[in-house]
N, C-alpha and C positions, 0 to 999 in steps of 0.2 A: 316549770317544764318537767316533761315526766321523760325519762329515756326509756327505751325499748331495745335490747338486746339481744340476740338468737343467734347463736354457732351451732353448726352441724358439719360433720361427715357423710363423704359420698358412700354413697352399696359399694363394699369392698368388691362384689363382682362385677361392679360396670367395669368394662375398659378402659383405659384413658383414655381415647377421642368420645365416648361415651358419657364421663365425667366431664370432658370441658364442654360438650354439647349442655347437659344440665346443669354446670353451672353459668353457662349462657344466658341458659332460658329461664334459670332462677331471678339471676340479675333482671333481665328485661322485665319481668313478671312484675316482682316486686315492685322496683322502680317507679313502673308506670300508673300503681296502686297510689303515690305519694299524690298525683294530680287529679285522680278521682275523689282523695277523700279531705276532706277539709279536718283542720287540726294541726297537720304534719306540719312541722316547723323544717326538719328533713328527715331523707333515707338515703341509707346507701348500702347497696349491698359489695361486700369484700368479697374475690374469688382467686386474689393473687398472693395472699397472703406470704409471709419468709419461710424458708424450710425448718425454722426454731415452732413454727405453729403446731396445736395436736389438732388443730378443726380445719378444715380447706375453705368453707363460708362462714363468711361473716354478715350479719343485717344489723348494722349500728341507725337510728332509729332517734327523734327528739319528736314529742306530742306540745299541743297547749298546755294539753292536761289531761288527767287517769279519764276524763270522759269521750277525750277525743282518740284516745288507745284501743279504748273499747269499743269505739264506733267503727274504726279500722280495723280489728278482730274480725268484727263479723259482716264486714264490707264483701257483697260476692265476688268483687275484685280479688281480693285476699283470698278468699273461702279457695275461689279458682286455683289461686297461685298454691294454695297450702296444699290444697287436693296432689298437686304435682310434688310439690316436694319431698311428701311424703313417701313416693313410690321410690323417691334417687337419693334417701337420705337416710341415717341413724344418727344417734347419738344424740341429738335436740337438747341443747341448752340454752336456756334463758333468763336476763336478768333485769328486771323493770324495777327502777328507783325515780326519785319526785328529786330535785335540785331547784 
């Protein structure tokens, strides 16, 4: 099984109703990638995270495997979702390990 990792920060200038709207529609987005693309073992995207957190999203993520990770990357499902996120987001971290 391969994990799939990714925390992010909202654009310090959204608003707050701003930021819960994006990270609404991150959620939704994501999410709905898991049933388009064969591989995913699951996804889930985190937006409620405790106030001990430095990131507001989280995309905790399990594949078959490094092939099926990759087929998800460049799924246009994804591509969509990423296209967006990128506008309401900084700080991008990621971390993909095989268990």
């Amino acid at each position: 099984m391969v994990h799939h990792i990714v925390l992010w920060n909202l654009k310090e200038e959204l608003s707050e109703a701003e930021k819960k709207e994006a990270a609404n529609r991150i959620k939704k987005e994501l999410e709905a990638v898991k049933k388009e693309v064969s591989g995913v073992v699951s996804l889930n995207v985190v937006t409620n995270g405790l106030e001990s957190s430095n990131k507001e999203i989280g995309l905790i993520s399990v594949f078959e495997s490094e092939e099926a990770l990759k087929a998800y990357q460049v799924h246009p499902a994804h591509v969509a979702a990423g296209g967006f996120i990128k506008t309401v987001t900084s700080g991008r971290c990621c971390l993909d390990y095989e268990e």
